[in-house]
C-alpha positions in Angstrom: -6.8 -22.0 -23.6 -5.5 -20.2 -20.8 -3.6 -22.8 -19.5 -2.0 -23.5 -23.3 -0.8 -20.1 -23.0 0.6 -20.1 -19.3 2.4 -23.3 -20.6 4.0 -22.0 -23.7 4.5 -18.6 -22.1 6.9 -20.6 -19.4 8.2 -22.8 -22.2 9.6 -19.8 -24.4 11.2 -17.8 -21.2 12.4 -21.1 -19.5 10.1 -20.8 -16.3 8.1 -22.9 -14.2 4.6 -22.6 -13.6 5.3 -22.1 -9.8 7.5 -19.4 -10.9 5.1 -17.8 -13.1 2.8 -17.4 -10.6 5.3 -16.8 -7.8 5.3 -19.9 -5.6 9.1 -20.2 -6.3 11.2 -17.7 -6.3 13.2 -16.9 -9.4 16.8 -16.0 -7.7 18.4 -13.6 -10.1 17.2 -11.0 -12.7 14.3 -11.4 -15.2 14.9 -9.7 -18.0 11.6 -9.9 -20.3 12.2 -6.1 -22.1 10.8 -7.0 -25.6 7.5 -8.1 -24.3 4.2 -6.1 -25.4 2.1 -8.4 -22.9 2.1 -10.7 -20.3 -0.6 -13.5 -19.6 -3.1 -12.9 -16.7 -1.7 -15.1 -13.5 1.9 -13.6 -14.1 3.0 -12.9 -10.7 6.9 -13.4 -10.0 9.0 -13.3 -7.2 12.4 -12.0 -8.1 15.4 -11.6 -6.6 17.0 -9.2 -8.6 16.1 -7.1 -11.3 12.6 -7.6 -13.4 12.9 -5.8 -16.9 9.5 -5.4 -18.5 10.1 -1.8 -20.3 8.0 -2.5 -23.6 4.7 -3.6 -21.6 2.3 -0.7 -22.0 -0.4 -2.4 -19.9 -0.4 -4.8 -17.3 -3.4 -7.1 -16.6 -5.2 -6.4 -12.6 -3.9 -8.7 -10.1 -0.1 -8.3 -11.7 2.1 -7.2 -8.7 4.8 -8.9 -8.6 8.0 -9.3 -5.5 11.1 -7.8 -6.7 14.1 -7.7 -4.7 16.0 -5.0 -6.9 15.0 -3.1 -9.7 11.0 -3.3 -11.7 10.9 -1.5 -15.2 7.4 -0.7 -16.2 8.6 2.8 -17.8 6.2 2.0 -21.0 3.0 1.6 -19.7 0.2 3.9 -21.0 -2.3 3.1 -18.1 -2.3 1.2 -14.1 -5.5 -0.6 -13.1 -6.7 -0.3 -9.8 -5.1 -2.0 -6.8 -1.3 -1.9 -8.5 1.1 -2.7 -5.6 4.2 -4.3 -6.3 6.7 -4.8 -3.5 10.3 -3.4 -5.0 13.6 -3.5 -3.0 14.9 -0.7 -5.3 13.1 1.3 -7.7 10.0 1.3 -9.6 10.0 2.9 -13.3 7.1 4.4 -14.2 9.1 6.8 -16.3 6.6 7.2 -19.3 3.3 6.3 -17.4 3.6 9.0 -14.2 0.3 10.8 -15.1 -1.2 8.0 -14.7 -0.5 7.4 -11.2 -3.1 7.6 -9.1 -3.9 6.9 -5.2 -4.2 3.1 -6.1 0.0 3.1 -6.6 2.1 2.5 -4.0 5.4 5.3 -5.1 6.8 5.2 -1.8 8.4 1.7 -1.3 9.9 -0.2 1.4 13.5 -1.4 1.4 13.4 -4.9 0.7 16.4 -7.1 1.2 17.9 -10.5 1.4 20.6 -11.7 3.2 22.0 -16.0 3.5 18.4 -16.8 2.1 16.0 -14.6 3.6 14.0 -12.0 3.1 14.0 -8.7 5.4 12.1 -5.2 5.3 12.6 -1.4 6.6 9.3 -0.3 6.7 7.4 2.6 8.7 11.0 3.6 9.9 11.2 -0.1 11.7 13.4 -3.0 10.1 12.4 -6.4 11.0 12.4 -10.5 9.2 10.1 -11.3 6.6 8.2 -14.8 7.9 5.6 -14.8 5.2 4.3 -12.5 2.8 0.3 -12.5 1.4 -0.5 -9.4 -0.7 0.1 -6.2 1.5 0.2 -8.7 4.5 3.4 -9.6 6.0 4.4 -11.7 8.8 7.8 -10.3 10.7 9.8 -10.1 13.5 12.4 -7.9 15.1 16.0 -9.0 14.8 16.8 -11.3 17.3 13.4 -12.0 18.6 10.3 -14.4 18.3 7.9 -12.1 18.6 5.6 -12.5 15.4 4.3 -9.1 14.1 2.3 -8.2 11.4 2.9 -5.5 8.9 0.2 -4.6 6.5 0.1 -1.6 3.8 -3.0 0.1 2.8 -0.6 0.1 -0.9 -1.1 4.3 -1.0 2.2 4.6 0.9 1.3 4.2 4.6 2.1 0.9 6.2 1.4 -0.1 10.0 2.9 -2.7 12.5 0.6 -4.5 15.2 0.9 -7.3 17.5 -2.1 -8.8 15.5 -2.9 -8.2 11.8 -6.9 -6.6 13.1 -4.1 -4.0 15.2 -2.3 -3.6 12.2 -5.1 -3.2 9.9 -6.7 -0.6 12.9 -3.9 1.4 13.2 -3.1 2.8 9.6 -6.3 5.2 9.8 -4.2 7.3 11.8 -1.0 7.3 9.2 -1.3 10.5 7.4 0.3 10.4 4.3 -0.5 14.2 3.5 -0.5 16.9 6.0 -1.5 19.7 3.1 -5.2 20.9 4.5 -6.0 22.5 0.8 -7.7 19.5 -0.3 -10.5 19.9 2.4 -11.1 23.4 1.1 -14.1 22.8 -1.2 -15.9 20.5 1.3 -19.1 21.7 2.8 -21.2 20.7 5.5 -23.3 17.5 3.7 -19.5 16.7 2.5 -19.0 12.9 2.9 -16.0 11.3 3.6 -15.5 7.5 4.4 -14.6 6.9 8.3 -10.8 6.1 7.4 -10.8 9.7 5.8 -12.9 11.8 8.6 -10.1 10.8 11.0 -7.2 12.0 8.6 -9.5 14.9 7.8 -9.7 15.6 11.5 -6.1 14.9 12.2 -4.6 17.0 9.4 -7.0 19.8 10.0 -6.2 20.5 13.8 -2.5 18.9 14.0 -3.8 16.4 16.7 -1.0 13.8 17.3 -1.8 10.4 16.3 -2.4 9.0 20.0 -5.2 11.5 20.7 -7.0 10.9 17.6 -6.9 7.3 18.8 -8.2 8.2 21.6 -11.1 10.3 20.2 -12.0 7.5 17.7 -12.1 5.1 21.1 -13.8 7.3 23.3 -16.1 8.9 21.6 -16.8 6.9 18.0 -16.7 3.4 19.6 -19.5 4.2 22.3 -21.4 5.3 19.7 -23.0 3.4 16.7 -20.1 3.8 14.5 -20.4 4.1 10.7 -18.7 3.9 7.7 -19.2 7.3 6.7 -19.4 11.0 7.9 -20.6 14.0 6.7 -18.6 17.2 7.7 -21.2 18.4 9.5 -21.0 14.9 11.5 -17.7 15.4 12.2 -17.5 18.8 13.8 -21.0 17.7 16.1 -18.5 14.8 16.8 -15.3 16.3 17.5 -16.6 19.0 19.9 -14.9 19.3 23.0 -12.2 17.5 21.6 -8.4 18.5 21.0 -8.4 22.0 18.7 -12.3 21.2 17.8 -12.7 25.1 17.5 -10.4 25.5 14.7 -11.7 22.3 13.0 -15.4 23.9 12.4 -14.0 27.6 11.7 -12.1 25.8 9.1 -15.5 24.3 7.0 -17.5 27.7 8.1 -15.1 30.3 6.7 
Protein backbone atom coordinates (compact mmCIF):
# COMPACT_ATOMS: atom_id res chain seq x y z
CA UNK A 1 0.00 0.00 0.00
CA UNK A 2 2.73 2.22 0.93
CA UNK A 3 4.56 1.75 -1.99
CA UNK A 4 1.22 2.37 -4.33
CA UNK A 5 1.19 5.61 -2.68
CA UNK A 6 4.93 6.58 -2.98
CA UNK A 7 4.39 5.61 -6.74
CA UNK A 8 1.38 7.65 -7.56
CA UNK A 9 2.53 10.45 -5.20
CA UNK A 10 5.83 10.73 -7.72
CA UNK A 11 3.53 10.06 -10.73
CA UNK A 12 1.18 13.16 -10.07
CA UNK A 13 4.21 15.66 -9.16
CA UNK A 14 6.53 14.27 -11.94
CA UNK A 15 9.30 12.80 -9.48
CA UNK A 16 11.39 9.98 -9.19
CA UNK A 17 11.45 7.65 -6.42
CA UNK A 18 15.19 8.58 -5.84
CA UNK A 19 14.03 11.98 -5.67
CA UNK A 20 11.36 11.39 -3.33
CA UNK A 21 13.47 10.08 -0.93
CA UNK A 22 16.48 12.33 -1.80
CA UNK A 23 19.02 10.11 -3.46
CA UNK A 24 18.92 12.56 -6.43
CA UNK A 25 18.87 15.86 -6.20
CA UNK A 26 15.92 17.80 -7.67
CA UNK A 27 17.96 21.04 -9.17
CA UNK A 28 15.45 23.81 -9.07
CA UNK A 29 12.47 24.81 -7.01
CA UNK A 30 9.58 22.43 -5.71
CA UNK A 31 6.68 24.05 -5.48
CA UNK A 32 4.09 21.63 -3.75
CA UNK A 33 1.81 24.67 -1.95
CA UNK A 34 -1.67 23.05 -2.23
CA UNK A 35 -0.72 19.94 -0.50
CA UNK A 36 -2.51 19.05 2.95
CA UNK A 37 0.02 16.00 3.36
CA UNK A 38 2.87 14.33 2.21
CA UNK A 39 3.59 10.41 2.33
CA UNK A 40 6.06 9.12 5.04
CA UNK A 41 9.62 8.57 3.19
CA UNK A 42 9.37 12.09 1.60
CA UNK A 43 12.76 13.47 1.97
CA UNK A 44 14.06 15.80 -0.94
CA UNK A 45 17.04 17.39 -1.82
CA UNK A 46 16.38 20.67 -3.44
CA UNK A 47 18.22 23.08 -4.96
CA UNK A 48 16.16 25.96 -4.78
CA UNK A 49 13.06 26.80 -3.19
CA UNK A 50 10.65 23.98 -1.58
CA UNK A 51 6.99 25.41 -1.16
CA UNK A 52 4.88 23.28 1.10
CA UNK A 53 2.73 26.29 2.83
CA UNK A 54 -0.74 24.31 3.18
CA UNK A 55 0.98 21.16 5.17
CA UNK A 56 -0.15 21.53 8.71
CA UNK A 57 1.73 18.43 9.83
CA UNK A 58 4.64 16.70 8.66
CA UNK A 59 5.26 12.97 9.32
CA UNK A 60 8.87 12.21 11.82
CA UNK A 61 11.77 11.51 9.81
CA UNK A 62 10.70 14.55 7.13
CA UNK A 63 13.82 16.83 6.96
CA UNK A 64 14.52 17.57 3.91
CA UNK A 65 18.04 19.54 2.03
CA UNK A 66 17.02 22.76 0.62
CA UNK A 67 19.35 24.93 -0.97
CA UNK A 68 17.09 28.21 -0.80
CA UNK A 69 13.94 28.82 0.65
CA UNK A 70 11.46 25.86 2.87
CA UNK A 71 7.77 27.09 3.48
CA UNK A 72 6.23 25.18 6.30
CA UNK A 73 4.29 28.48 7.58
CA UNK A 74 0.94 26.22 8.08
CA UNK A 75 1.86 23.65 10.24
CA UNK A 76 -0.10 23.27 13.56
CA UNK A 77 2.53 21.03 15.31
CA UNK A 78 6.75 19.71 14.78
CA UNK A 79 7.49 16.15 15.92
CA UNK A 80 10.51 15.50 17.57
CA UNK A 81 13.96 15.48 15.90
CA UNK A 82 12.76 18.18 13.00
CA UNK A 83 16.07 19.38 11.36
CA UNK A 84 16.04 20.39 7.95
CA UNK A 85 19.12 21.80 6.37
CA UNK A 86 17.98 25.36 4.59
CA UNK A 87 20.39 27.61 2.60
CA UNK A 88 17.92 30.45 3.19
CA UNK A 89 15.07 30.64 5.38
CA UNK A 90 12.74 28.45 7.18
CA UNK A 91 8.90 29.57 7.54
CA UNK A 92 7.45 28.55 10.49
CA UNK A 93 5.33 31.68 10.31
CA UNK A 94 1.97 30.12 11.73
CA UNK A 95 3.52 27.22 13.78
CA UNK A 96 6.35 29.34 16.06
CA UNK A 97 4.74 28.29 19.39
CA UNK A 98 5.29 25.24 18.58
CA UNK A 99 8.92 25.34 18.43
CA UNK A 100 10.56 23.64 20.76
CA UNK A 101 14.40 22.65 21.56
CA UNK A 102 14.01 19.69 18.92
CA UNK A 103 14.14 22.66 15.92
CA UNK A 104 17.06 23.76 14.59
CA UNK A 105 16.04 28.06 14.02
CA UNK A 106 19.45 28.95 13.55
CA UNK A 107 20.61 27.63 10.19
CA UNK A 108 23.77 27.39 8.32
CA UNK A 109 24.45 29.06 5.02
CA UNK A 110 24.17 26.51 2.55
CA UNK A 111 25.41 27.04 -1.01
CA UNK A 112 26.24 25.70 -4.36
CA UNK A 113 28.57 26.80 -6.69
CA UNK A 114 29.62 24.71 -10.64
CA UNK A 115 27.93 21.59 -8.94
CA UNK A 116 28.78 21.46 -5.47
CA UNK A 117 27.63 21.89 -2.39
CA UNK A 118 29.46 24.21 0.40
CA UNK A 119 28.57 25.36 4.15
CA UNK A 120 29.39 28.41 6.63
CA UNK A 121 28.85 26.88 9.73
CA UNK A 122 30.22 27.62 13.44
CA UNK A 123 31.76 30.85 11.82
CA UNK A 124 34.02 28.34 9.46
CA UNK A 125 33.16 27.87 5.58
CA UNK A 126 34.34 24.74 4.20
CA UNK A 127 33.22 21.88 1.01
CA UNK A 128 30.45 19.63 1.57
CA UNK A 129 31.90 15.81 0.65
CA UNK A 130 28.92 14.00 1.97
CA UNK A 131 26.10 14.64 3.98
CA UNK A 132 24.19 11.83 6.50
CA UNK A 133 21.57 13.47 8.73
CA UNK A 134 23.34 16.11 11.00
CA UNK A 135 26.72 14.46 9.83
CA UNK A 136 28.72 16.12 7.25
CA UNK A 137 31.88 15.34 5.57
CA UNK A 138 33.99 18.75 4.65
CA UNK A 139 37.04 20.29 3.93
CA UNK A 140 38.62 23.68 3.95
CA UNK A 141 38.96 25.45 0.63
CA UNK A 142 41.88 24.41 -1.08
CA UNK A 143 42.70 21.60 1.06
CA UNK A 144 42.36 17.64 1.51
CA UNK A 145 42.03 17.58 4.80
CA UNK A 146 38.65 15.64 5.55
CA UNK A 147 36.72 17.14 8.47
CA UNK A 148 33.68 16.36 10.00
CA UNK A 149 30.97 18.67 10.95
CA UNK A 150 28.09 17.47 13.02
CA UNK A 151 24.94 19.49 14.63
CA UNK A 152 23.30 18.42 17.79
CA UNK A 153 20.05 20.16 15.40
CA UNK A 154 19.34 22.76 18.57
CA UNK A 155 21.53 25.32 16.86
CA UNK A 156 25.08 24.39 18.02
CA UNK A 157 27.26 22.68 15.43
CA UNK A 158 30.98 21.43 16.02
CA UNK A 159 34.02 20.69 13.62
CA UNK A 160 36.66 17.79 14.56
CA UNK A 161 39.28 16.03 12.83
CA UNK A 162 37.18 12.85 13.44
CA UNK A 163 33.34 12.63 13.71
CA UNK A 164 33.93 10.99 17.80
CA UNK A 165 35.94 14.80 18.12
CA UNK A 166 33.14 16.36 16.56
CA UNK A 167 30.49 14.69 18.35
CA UNK A 168 32.85 15.39 21.82
CA UNK A 169 33.25 18.79 21.32
CA UNK A 170 29.62 20.31 21.02
CA UNK A 171 29.09 19.72 24.98
CA UNK A 172 31.05 22.77 25.32
CA UNK A 173 28.88 24.96 22.65
CA UNK A 174 26.63 27.00 24.70
CA UNK A 175 23.87 28.09 22.87
CA UNK A 176 22.36 30.22 25.97
CA UNK A 177 24.47 32.16 28.31
CA UNK A 178 21.14 33.43 30.35
CA UNK A 179 21.86 31.66 34.04
CA UNK A 180 17.86 32.22 34.96
CA UNK A 181 16.95 28.86 33.91
CA UNK A 182 19.20 27.11 36.62
CA UNK A 183 17.32 29.25 39.23
CA UNK A 184 14.77 26.66 40.37
CA UNK A 185 17.27 23.73 40.57
CA UNK A 186 18.16 22.31 43.92
CA UNK A 187 20.71 20.19 45.26
CA UNK A 188 19.04 16.48 44.10
CA UNK A 189 18.48 18.54 40.72
CA UNK A 190 19.52 16.25 37.78
CA UNK A 191 20.83 17.17 34.69
CA UNK A 192 22.17 14.85 31.87
CA UNK A 193 26.21 15.12 31.61
CA UNK A 194 26.02 17.18 28.23
CA UNK A 195 23.88 19.75 30.49
CA UNK A 196 26.05 19.77 33.85
CA UNK A 197 28.91 21.03 31.72
CA UNK A 198 26.85 23.97 30.06
CA UNK A 199 25.33 24.39 33.49
CA UNK A 200 28.82 24.77 34.85
CA UNK A 201 30.10 26.78 31.96
CA UNK A 202 27.24 29.31 31.92
CA UNK A 203 27.10 29.64 35.58
CA UNK A 204 30.88 30.63 36.25
CA UNK A 205 31.74 32.18 32.63
CA UNK A 206 34.61 29.51 32.33
CA UNK A 207 35.98 29.64 28.65
CA UNK A 208 35.33 26.59 26.69
CA UNK A 209 39.02 25.27 26.80
CA UNK A 210 39.06 25.09 30.69
CA UNK A 211 35.84 23.35 30.92
CA UNK A 212 37.55 20.80 28.58
CA UNK A 213 39.95 20.54 30.64
CA UNK A 214 37.93 20.02 33.88
CA UNK A 215 35.72 17.37 32.09
CA UNK A 216 39.35 15.64 31.06
CA UNK A 217 41.02 16.01 34.21
CA UNK A 218 38.81 15.50 36.66
CA UNK A 219 35.47 13.56 34.98
CA UNK A 220 37.51 11.18 32.89
CA UNK A 221 39.73 9.79 35.83
CA UNK A 222 36.75 9.23 37.49
CA UNK A 223 33.84 6.75 36.63
CA UNK A 224 32.05 9.02 34.47
CA UNK A 225 28.18 9.02 34.21
CA UNK A 226 25.49 10.06 32.23
CA UNK A 227 23.99 12.15 34.74
CA UNK A 228 24.64 14.61 37.69
CA UNK A 229 22.91 15.92 40.38
CA UNK A 230 23.68 19.55 41.41
CA UNK A 231 24.96 18.58 44.40
CA UNK A 232 27.36 16.24 42.24
CA UNK A 233 28.43 18.91 40.41
CA UNK A 234 29.55 21.54 42.91
CA UNK A 235 31.50 18.24 45.04
CA UNK A 236 32.91 17.95 41.47
CA UNK A 237 33.80 21.30 40.43
CA UNK A 238 35.62 22.30 43.61
CA UNK A 239 38.87 23.77 43.25
CA UNK A 240 38.08 24.39 39.87
CA UNK A 241 37.88 27.75 37.83
CA UNK A 242 35.18 30.24 39.77
CA UNK A 243 33.83 26.88 41.81
CA UNK A 244 32.93 29.39 44.64
CA UNK A 245 30.45 31.26 42.77
CA UNK A 246 29.06 28.11 41.16
CA UNK A 247 27.82 26.61 44.70
CA UNK A 248 26.75 30.23 46.17
CA UNK A 249 24.66 30.25 43.16
CA UNK A 250 22.40 26.74 44.02
CA UNK A 251 22.77 27.73 48.02
CA UNK A 252 21.30 31.26 47.83
Amino acid sequence: MKTNTIKAFCKKYNLTEEQFYGRTKIGGALYLSSLTSIPEGFNPTVGGALNLSSLTSIPEGFNPTVGGSLYLSSLTSIPEGFNPTVGVSLDLRSSRKYIGSSVNVQLPDVYTWRNREYIKADGIFMKVLSCKGNVYRVCRIAKDEVKYLVTDGNGRWSHGDTLEEARKDLIYKIKNRDTSRYNGLAMDSVLSFEDAVECYRVVTGACAFGTKNFVEDVLASKDRKDSYTIGEMIELTKGQYKAEKFAAFFKK
